[in-house]
GUPATOR-63952 format. One record per residue (C-alpha): residue in three letters; x, y, z. Coordinates in steps of 0.1 Angstrom, whole numbers. Layout:
{site 'ALA', {X, Y, Z}}
...
***
This chain:
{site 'UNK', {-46, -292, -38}}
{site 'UNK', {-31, -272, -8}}
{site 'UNK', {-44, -246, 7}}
{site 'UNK', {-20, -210, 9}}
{site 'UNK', {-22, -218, 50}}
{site 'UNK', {-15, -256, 46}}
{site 'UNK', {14, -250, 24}}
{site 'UNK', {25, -222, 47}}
{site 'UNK', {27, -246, 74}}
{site 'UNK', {41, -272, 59}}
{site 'UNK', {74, -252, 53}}
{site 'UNK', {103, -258, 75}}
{site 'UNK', {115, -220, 83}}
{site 'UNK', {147, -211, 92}}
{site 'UNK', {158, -198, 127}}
{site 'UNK', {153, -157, 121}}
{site 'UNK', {195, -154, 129}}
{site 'UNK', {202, -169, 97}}
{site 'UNK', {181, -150, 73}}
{site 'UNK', {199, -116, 90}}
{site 'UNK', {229, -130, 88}}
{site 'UNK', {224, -134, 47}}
{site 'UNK', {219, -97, 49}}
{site 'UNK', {249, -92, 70}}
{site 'UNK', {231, -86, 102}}
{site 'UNK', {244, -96, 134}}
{site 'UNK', {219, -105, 159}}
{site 'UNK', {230, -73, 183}}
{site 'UNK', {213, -54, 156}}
{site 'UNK', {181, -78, 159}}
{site 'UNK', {154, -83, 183}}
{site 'UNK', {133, -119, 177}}
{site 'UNK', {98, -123, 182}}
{site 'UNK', {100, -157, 184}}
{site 'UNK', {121, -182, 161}}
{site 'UNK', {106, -170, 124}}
{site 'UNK', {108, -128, 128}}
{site 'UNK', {126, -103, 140}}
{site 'UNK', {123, -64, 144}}
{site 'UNK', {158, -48, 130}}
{site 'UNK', {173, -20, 148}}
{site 'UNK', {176, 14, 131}}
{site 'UNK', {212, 18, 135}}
{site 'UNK', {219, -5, 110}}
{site 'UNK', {211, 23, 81}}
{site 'UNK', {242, 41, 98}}
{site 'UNK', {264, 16, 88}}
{site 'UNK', {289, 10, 57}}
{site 'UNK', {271, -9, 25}}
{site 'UNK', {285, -43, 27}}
{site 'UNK', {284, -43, -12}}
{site 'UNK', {298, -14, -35}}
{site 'UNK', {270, -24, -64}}
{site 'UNK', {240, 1, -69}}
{site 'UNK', {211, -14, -53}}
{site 'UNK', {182, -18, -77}}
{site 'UNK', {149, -10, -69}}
{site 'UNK', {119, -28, -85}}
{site 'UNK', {87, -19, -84}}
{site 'UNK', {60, -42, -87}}
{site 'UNK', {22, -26, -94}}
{site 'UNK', {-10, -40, -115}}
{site 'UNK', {-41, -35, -135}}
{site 'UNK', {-71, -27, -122}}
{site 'UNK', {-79, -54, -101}}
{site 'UNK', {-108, -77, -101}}
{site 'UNK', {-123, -106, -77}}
{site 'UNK', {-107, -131, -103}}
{site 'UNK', {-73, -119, -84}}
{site 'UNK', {-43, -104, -102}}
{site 'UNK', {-15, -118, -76}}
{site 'UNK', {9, -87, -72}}
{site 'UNK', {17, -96, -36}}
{site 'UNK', {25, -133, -51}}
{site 'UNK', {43, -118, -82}}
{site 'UNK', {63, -96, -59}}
{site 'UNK', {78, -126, -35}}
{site 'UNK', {81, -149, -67}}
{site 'UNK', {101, -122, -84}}
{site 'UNK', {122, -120, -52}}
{site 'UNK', {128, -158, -48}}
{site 'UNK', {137, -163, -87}}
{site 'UNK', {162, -133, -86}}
{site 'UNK', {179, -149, -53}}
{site 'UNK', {177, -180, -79}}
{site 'UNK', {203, -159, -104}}
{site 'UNK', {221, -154, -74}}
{site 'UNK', {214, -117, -65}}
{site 'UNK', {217, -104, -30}}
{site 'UNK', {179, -97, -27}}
{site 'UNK', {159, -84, -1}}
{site 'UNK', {116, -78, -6}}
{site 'UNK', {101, -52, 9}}
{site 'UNK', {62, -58, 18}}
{site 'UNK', {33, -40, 36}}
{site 'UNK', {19, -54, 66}}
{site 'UNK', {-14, -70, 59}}
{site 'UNK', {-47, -55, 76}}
{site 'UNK', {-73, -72, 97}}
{site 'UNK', {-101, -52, 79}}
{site 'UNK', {-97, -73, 45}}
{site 'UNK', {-81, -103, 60}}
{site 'UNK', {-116, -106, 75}}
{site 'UNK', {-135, -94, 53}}
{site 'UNK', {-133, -101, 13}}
{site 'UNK', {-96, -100, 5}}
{site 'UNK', {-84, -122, 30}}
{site 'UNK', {-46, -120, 43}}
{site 'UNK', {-15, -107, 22}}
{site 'UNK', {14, -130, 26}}
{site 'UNK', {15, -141, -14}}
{site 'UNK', {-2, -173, -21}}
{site 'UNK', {6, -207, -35}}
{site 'UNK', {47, -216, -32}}
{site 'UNK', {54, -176, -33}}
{site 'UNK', {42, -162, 5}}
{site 'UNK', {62, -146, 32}}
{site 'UNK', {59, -165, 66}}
{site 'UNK', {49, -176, 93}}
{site 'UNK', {21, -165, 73}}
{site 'UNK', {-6, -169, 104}}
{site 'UNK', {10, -148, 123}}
{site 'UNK', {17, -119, 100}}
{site 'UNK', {-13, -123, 88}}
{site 'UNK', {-33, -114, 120}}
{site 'UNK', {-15, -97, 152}}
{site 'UNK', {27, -100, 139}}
{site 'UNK', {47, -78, 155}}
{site 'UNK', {14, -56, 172}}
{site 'UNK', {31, -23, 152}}
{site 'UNK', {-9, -21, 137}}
{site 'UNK', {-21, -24, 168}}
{site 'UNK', {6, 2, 182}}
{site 'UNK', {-4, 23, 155}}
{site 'UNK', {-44, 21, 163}}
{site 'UNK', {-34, 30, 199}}
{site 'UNK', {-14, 62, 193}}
{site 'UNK', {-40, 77, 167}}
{site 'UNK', {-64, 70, 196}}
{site 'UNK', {-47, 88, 221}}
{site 'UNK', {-46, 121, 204}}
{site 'UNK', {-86, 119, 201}}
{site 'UNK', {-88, 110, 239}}
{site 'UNK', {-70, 137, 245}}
{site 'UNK', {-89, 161, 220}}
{site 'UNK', {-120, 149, 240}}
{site 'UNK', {-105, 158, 274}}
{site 'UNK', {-93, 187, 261}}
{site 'UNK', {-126, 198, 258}}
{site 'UNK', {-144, 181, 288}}
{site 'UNK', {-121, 207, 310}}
{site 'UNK', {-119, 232, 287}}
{site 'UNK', {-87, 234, 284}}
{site 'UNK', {-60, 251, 262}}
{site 'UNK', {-59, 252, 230}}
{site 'UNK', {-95, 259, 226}}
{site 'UNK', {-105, 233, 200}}
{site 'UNK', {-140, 238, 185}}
{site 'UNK', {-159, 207, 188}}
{site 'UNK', {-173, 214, 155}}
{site 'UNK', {-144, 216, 134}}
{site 'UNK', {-125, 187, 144}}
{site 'UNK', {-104, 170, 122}}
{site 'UNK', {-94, 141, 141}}
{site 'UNK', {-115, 108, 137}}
{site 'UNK', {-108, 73, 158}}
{site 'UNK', {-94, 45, 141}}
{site 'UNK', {-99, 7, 141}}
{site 'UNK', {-81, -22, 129}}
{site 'UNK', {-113, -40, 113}}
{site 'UNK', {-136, -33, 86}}
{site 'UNK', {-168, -19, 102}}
{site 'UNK', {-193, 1, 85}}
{site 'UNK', {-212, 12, 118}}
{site 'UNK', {-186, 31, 129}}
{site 'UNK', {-185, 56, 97}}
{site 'UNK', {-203, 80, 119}}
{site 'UNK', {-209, 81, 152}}
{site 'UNK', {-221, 104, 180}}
{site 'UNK', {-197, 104, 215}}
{site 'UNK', {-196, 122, 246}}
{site 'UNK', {-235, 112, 256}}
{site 'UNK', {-245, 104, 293}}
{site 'UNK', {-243, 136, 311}}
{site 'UNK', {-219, 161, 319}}
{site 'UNK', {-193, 136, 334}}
{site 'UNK', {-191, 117, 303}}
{site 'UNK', {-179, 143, 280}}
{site 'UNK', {-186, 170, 258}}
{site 'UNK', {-215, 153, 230}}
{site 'UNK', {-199, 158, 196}}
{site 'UNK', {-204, 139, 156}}
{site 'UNK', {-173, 119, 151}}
{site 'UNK', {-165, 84, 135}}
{site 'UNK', {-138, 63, 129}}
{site 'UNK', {-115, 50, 101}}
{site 'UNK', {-98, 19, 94}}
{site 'UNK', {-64, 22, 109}}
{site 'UNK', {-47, 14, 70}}
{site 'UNK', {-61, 49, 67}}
{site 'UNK', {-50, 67, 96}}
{site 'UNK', {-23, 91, 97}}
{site 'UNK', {-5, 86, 118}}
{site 'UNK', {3, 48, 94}}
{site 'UNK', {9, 73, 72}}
{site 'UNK', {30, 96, 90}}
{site 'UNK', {50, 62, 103}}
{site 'UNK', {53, 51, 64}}
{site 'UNK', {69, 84, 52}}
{site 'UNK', {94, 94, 77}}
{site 'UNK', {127, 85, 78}}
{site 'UNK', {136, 79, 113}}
{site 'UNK', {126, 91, 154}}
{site 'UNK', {138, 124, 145}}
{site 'UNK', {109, 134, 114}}
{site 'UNK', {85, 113, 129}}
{site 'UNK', {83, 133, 160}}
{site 'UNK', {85, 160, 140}}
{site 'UNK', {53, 150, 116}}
{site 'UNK', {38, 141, 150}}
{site 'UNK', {37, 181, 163}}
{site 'UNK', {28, 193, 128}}
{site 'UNK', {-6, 177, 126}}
{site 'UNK', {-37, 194, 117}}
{site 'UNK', {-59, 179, 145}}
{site 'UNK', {-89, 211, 145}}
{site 'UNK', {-98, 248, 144}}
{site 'UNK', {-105, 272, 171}}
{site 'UNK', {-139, 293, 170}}
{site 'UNK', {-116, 316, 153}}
{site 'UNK', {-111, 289, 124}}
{site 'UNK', {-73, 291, 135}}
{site 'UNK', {-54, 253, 126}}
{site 'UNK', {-47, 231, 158}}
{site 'UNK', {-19, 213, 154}}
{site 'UNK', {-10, 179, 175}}
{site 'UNK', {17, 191, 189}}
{site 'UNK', {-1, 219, 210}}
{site 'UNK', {-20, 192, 229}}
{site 'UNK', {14, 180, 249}}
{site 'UNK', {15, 143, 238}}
{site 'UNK', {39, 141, 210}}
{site 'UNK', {66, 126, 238}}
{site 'UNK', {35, 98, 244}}
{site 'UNK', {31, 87, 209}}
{site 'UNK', {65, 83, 202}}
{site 'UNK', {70, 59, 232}}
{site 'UNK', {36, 44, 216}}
{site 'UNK', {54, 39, 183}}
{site 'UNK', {87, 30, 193}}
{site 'UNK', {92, -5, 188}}
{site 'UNK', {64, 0, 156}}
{site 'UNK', {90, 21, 141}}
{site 'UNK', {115, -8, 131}}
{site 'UNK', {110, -27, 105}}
{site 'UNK', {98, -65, 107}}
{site 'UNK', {120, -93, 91}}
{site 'UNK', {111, -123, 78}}
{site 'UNK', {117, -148, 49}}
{site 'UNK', {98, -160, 21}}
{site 'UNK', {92, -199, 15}}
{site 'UNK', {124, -201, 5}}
{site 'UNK', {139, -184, 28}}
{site 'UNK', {148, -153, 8}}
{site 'UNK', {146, -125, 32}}
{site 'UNK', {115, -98, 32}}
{site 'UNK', {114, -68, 56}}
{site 'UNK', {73, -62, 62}}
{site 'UNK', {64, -30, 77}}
{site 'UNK', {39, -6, 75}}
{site 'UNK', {2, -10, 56}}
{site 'UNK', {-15, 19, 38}}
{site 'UNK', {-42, 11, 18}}
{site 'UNK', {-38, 22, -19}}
{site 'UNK', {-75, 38, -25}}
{site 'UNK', {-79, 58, 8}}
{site 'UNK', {-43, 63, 18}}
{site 'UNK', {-7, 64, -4}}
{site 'UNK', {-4, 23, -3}}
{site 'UNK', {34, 17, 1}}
{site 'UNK', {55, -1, 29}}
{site 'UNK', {74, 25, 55}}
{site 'UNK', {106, 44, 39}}
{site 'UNK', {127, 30, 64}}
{site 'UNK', {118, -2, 54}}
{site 'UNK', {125, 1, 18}}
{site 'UNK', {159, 18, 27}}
{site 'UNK', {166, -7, 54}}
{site 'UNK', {167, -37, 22}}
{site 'UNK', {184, -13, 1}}
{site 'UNK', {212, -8, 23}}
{site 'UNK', {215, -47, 32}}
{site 'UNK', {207, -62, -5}}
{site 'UNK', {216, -51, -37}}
{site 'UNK', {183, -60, -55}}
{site 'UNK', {152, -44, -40}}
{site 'UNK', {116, -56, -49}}
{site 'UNK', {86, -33, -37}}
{site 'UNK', {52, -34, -41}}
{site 'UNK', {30, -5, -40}}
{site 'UNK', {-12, -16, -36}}
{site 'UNK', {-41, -24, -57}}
{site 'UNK', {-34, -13, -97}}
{site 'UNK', {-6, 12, -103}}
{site 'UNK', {-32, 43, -112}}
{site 'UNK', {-36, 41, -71}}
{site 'UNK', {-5, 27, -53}}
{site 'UNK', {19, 28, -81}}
{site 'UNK', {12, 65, -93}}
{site 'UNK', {17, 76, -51}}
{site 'UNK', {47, 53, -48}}
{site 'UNK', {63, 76, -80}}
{site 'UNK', {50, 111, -72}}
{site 'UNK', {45, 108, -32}}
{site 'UNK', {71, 83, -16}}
{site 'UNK', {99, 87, -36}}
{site 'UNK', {102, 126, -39}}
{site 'UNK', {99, 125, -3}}
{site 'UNK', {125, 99, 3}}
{site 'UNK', {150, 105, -24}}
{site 'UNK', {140, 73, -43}}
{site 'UNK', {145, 62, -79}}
{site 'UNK', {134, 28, -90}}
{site 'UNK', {153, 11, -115}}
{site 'UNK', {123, -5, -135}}
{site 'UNK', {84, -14, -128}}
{site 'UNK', {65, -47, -129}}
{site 'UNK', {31, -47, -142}}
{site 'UNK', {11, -77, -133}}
{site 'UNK', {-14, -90, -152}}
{site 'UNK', {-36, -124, -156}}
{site 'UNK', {-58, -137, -183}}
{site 'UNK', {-86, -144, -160}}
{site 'UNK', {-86, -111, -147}}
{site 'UNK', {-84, -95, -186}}
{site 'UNK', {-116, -115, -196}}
{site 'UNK', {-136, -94, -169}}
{site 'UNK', {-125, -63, -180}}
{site 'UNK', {-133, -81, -217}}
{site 'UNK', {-171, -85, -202}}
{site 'UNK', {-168, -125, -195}}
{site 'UNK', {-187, -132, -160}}
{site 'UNK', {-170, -143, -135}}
{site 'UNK', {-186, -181, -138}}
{site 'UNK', {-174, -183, -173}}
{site 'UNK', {-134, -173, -172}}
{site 'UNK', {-123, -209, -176}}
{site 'UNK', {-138, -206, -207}}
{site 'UNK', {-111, -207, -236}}
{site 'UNK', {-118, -171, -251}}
{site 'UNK', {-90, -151, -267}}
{site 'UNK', {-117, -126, -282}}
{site 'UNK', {-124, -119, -247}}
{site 'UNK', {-86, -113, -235}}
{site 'UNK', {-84, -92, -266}}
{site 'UNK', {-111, -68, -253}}
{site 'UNK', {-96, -64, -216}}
{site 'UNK', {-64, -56, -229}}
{site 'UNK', {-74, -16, -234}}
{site 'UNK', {-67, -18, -194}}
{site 'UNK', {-32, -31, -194}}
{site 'UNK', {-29, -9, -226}}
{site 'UNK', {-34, 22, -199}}
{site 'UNK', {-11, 11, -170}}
{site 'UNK', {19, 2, -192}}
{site 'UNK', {14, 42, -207}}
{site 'UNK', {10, 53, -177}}
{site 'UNK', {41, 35, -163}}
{site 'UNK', {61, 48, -191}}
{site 'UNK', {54, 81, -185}}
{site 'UNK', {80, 78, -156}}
{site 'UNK', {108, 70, -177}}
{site 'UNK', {117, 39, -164}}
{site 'UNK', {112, 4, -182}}
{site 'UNK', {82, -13, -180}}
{site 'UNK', {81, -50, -177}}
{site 'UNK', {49, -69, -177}}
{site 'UNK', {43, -101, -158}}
{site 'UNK', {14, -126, -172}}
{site 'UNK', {7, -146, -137}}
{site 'UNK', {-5, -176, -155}}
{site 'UNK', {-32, -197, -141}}
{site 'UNK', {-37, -233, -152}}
{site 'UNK', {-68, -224, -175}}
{site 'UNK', {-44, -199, -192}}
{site 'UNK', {-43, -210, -232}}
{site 'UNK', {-12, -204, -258}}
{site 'UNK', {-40, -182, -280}}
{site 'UNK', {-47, -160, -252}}
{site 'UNK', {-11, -157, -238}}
{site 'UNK', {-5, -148, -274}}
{site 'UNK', {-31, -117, -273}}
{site 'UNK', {-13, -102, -245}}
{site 'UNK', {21, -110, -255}}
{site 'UNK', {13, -90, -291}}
{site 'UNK', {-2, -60, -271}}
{site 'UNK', {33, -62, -249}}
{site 'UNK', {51, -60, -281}}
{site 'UNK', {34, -30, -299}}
{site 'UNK', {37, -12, -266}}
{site 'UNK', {71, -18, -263}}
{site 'UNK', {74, -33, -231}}
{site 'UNK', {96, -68, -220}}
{site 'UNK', {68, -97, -215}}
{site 'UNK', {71, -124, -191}}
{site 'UNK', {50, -156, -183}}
{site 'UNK', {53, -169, -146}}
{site 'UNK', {45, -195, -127}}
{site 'UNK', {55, -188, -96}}
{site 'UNK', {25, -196, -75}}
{site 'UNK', {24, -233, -83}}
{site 'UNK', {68, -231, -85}}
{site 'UNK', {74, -208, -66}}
{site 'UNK', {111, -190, -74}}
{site 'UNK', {116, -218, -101}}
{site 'UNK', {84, -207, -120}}
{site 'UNK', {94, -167, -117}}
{site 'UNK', {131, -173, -138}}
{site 'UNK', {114, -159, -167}}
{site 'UNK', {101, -129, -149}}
{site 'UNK', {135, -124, -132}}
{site 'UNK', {155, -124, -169}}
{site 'UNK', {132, -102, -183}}
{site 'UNK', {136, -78, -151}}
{site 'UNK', {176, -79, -151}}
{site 'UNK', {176, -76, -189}}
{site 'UNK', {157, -42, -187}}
{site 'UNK', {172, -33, -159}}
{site 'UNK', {210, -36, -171}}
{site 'UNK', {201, -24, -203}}
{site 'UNK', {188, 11, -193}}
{site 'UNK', {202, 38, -189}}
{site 'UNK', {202, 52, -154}}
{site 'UNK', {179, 85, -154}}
{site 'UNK', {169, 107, -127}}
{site 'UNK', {131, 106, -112}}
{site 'UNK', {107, 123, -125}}
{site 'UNK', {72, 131, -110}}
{site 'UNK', {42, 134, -128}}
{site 'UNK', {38, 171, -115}}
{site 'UNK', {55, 196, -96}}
{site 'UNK', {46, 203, -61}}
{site 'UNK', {43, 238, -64}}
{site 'UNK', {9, 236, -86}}
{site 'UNK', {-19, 242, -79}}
{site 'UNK', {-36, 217, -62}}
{site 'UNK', {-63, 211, -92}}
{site 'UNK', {-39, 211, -111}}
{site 'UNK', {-22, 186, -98}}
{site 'UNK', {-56, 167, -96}}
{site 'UNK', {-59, 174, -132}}
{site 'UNK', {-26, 157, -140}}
{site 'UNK', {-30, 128, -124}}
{site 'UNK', {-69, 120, -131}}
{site 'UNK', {-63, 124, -171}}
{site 'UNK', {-21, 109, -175}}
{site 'UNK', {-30, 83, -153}}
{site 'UNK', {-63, 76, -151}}
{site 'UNK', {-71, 84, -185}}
{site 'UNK', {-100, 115, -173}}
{site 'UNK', {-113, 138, -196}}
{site 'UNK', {-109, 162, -168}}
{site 'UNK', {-114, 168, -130}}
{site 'UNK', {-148, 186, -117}}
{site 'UNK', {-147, 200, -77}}
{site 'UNK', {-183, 199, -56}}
{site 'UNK', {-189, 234, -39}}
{site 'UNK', {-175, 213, -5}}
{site 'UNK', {-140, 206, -24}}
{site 'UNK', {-138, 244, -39}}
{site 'UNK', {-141, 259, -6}}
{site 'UNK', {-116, 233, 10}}
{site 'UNK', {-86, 240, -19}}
{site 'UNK', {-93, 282, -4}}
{site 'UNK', {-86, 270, 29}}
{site 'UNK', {-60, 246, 15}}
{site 'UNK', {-42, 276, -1}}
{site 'UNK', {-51, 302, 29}}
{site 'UNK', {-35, 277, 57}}
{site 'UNK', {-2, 268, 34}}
{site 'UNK', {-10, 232, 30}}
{site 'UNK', {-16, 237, -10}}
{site 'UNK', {25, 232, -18}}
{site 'UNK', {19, 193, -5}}
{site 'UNK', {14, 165, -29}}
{site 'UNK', {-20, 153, -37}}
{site 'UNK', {-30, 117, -22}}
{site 'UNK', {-62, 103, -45}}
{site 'UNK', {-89, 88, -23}}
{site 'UNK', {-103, 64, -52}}
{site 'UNK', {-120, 34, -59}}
{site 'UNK', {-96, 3, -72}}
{site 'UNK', {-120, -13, -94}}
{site 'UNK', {-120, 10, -118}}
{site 'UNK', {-97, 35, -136}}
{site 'UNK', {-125, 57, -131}}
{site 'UNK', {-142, 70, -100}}
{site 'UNK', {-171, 47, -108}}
{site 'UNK', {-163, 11, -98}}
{site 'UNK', {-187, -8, -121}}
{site 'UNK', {-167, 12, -153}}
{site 'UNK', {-142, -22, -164}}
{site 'UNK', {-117, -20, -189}}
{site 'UNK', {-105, 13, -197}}
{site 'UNK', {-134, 40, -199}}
{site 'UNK', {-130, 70, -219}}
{site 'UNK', {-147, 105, -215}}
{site 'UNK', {-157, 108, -180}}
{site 'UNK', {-150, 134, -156}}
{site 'UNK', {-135, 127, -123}}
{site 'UNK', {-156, 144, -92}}
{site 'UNK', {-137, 155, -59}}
{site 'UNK', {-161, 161, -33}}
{site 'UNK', {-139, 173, -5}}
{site 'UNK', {-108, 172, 11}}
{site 'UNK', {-87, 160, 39}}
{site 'UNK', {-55, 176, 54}}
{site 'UNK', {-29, 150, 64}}
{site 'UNK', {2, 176, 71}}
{site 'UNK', {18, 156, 93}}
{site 'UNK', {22, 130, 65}}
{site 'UNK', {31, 157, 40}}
{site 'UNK', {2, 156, 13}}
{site 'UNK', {-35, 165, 8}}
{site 'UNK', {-61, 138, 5}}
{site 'UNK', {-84, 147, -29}}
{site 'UNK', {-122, 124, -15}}
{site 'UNK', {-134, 111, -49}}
{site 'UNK', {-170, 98, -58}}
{site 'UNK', {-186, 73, -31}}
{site 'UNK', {-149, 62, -22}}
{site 'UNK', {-151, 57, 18}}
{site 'UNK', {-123, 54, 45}}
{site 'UNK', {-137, 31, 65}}
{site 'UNK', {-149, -2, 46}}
{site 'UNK', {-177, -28, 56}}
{site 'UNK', {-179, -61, 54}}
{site 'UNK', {-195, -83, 28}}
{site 'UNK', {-223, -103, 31}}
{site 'UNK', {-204, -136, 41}}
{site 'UNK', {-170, -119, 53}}
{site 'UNK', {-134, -145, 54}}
{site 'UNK', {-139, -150, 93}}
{site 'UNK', {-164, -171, 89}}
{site 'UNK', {-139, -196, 74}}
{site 'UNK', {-114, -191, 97}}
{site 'UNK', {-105, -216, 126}}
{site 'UNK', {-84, -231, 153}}
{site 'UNK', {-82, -266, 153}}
{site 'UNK', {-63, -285, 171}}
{site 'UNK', {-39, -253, 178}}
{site 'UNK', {-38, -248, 142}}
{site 'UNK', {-52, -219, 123}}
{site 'UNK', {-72, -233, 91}}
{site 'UNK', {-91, -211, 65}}
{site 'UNK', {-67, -184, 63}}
{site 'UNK', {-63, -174, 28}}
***
């Protein structure tokens, strides 16, 4: 069997001209990197729709994943290549994958099997650089904090209360904290810092959520960055540099194109993670395929209590969004863990055990629902997959009322994902168009807000604030900030804040232990249990397997 890479470089890919071209793009309005990918220019949004049709916009999300893999990236592209097989003008819309996981546990995030985006070396590791231009400009501001306070210069930042970390494009735990500034008075001021991974900074953030040069510069000069003495806000734009960052983020601001396996075309830009940050590709992204396609399939990260609940109540109020229907993904080797099967044993025939990891999917598809939208649920079948267990999650599908789809689109690619795409284009024509709806309304409370979202979605008994996170919603409140949407720092393994809770746990209490401002990305990060923003590295981390031979790049997964 082939690996993801080998299959990725087997493909013959298309000259980056002709995949814009499907979309109607001319190649003034391009600039290639190379042959296979192309950054698009932002004028294009300021041009007629080539199609009168109402774009449709899919949302794909999951359960709560586990190591046995759920394949939402995969289920995306497939999705994407089967509707461009019922000859729809589609366009996907993908995150940019980190080199924290990519390294680490996860590995890359190009799809798998015959459903990846490529060249899938390439946008796996360094792509366009707009990470790397991104890591850059969020460091900046803390050199210049740091110099700021070396010459003691305007505005007077206290080097207590600074609210600006570094960031780094790679999973590294011995960076959480960190002391800088030692060596003597020429070396800086000595102050208790640390870094986060860049998926977390936000100014990715800030680049994700705004619309265009105009709002990002804008986001850019509203950033709380410190207090003075006097516990007055800092904001980024006091410290002179906003002109820097935006030369910084120039090129990072348009969006990436390139094609799936089968050449469908898939703008990739922009990657939050979906437990520390709000998880979805750049707005201008997802616009960018709306206005040049007429099917539009998203993914937001990890299971939809993280990036798909943010997706609905973050990124779509703020850009004037309204998906047409949502994907669940699910797999039968991924149910079985949440049924309490170990991980050795999941090729193990055992419908019993599917039966009791369905509470989980049970909990996404009502949470889904909640938006008003229809819910279709994906099965990504694996080869292990038996007809009794299909069965078990087809019934619970059923009862729940939502469409149910088999697919097979890692091993088929497009051709395995027809199913999936029928099911999608049934519940989407069928529907009635409705206004979207988020789970709350910006101006409550910030708890409750919390409150909403920690029992609709994740299924909470309630919320319960450390002494830290009480006196942070004051100051919240007391500085303005408490009108912004709430981002939920949380662990993905579990609905729950406790990661080793499977399945769909019941009566527990959800514990924010402090916040984080993030004005200039327009919502308030809510810290929950032992959730961290700056992730380590396992024990025997993916670069280990990872190679150049012979000029190519083996391991990659």
């Amino acid at each position: 069997m082939l690996s993801d890479v080998e299959i990725a470089q087997a493909a013959t890919l298309l000259p980056i001209g002709e995949i814009a071209s499907r979309l109607g793009v001319d190649g003034s309005k391009t600039y290639p990197y190379g042959h296979d990918k192309a950054k698009l220019d932002l004028s294009l949004l300021d041009t007629p729709r080539a199609s009168s049709e109402d774009n449709r916009l899919i949302l794909v999300s999951a359960i709560t994943p586990t190591k046995a893999g759920e394949g939402k990236t995969t289920t995306t592209i497939g999705l994407g290549q089967a509707l461009d097989k019922r000859g729809k003008k589609v366009c996907l819309a993908l995150r940019e994958p980190s080199l924290g996981p990519c390294m680490g546990v996860k590995g890359g995030a190009c799809g798998g099997g015959y459903s990846q985006v490529v060249p899938m070396e390439s946008i796996n590791l360094h792509f366009t650089g707009d990470l790397h231009a991104i890591t850059t400009a969020h460091n900046l501001i803390a050199a210049v904090i740091d110099n700021k306070l070396h010459f003691n210069e305007e505005p007077a930042l206290d080097q207590r209360r600074i609210a600006w970390k570094r960031v780094i494009d790679m999973n590294d735990r011995s960076l959480r904290n960190a002391m800088v500034g030692l060596g003597g008075p020429l070396q800086g001021v000595p102050r208790e810092t640390g870094f986060d991974i860049t998926a977390a900074s936000e100014v990715m953030a800030m680049l994700c959520l705004s619309d265009g040069p105009d709002d990002l510069r804008k986001r850019i000069d509203r950033t709380l960055i410190g207090y003075t003495r006097k516990r007055e806000p800092v904001l980024a734009g006091q410290l002179g540099i906003t002109g820097s960052l935006m030369a910084l983020l120039q090129e990072a601001m348009r969006p990436n194109l390139v094609q799936t396996l089968e050449h469908t075309p898939a703008i990739v830009h922009g990657g939050p993670f979906a437990n520390i940050a709000h998880g979805c590709n750049s707005v201008l992204a997802t616009r960018m395929a709306m206005h040049l396609a007429d099917w539009t399939v998203t993914e937001a990260g990890f299971g939809f209590d993280l990036g798909g609940e943010k997706f609905l109540d973050i990124k779509c109020p703020s850009a004037g969004l309204n998906p047409a229907a949502i994907v669940l993904v699910a797999t039968v080797r991924a149910l079985k863990l949440h049924g309490g099967v170990k991980y050795a044993d999941l090729e193990t025939p055992n419908a019993d055990a599917v039966k009791a990891g369905l509470p989980n999917l049970a909990r996404h598809i009502e949470s889904a629902q909640q938006f008003g939208k229809p819910v279709v649920v994906c099965l990504n079948r694996f080869a292990s997959d038996t007809d009794d267990e299909i069965t078990a999650v087809a019934e619970l599908c059923k009862g729940a009322g939502a469409p149910f789809a088999v697919s097979d689109h890692h091993a088929r690619g497009g051709e395995g994902a027809l199913e999936l795409a029928d099911a999608v284009i049934a519940a989407v024509e069928g529907a009635e168009k409705t206004p979207h709806k988020p789970l709350y309304a910006t101006s409550d409370a910030i708890a409750d807000k919390i409150h909403a979202v920690a029992t609709k979605i994740y299924g909470a008994k309630g919320v319960a604030f450390t002494k830290e996170a009480e006196s942070a919603q004051k100051k919240i409140a007391k500085l303005g900030y408490d009108q912004l949407p709430v981002c939920i720092a949380k662990t993905q393994s579990s609905l729950s804040d406790d990661p080793k809770q499977l399945g769909r746990p019941t009566d527990f209490t959800l514990t924010v232990r402090d916040f984080v401002i993030q004005a200039g990305a327009g919502f308030v990060v809510a810290l929950t249990g032992d959730i961290l923003r700056m992730p380590g590295l396992p024990r025997r981390p993916a670069a280990e397997n990872i190679d150049l031979v012979d000029g190519r790049i083996t391991g990659l997964s």
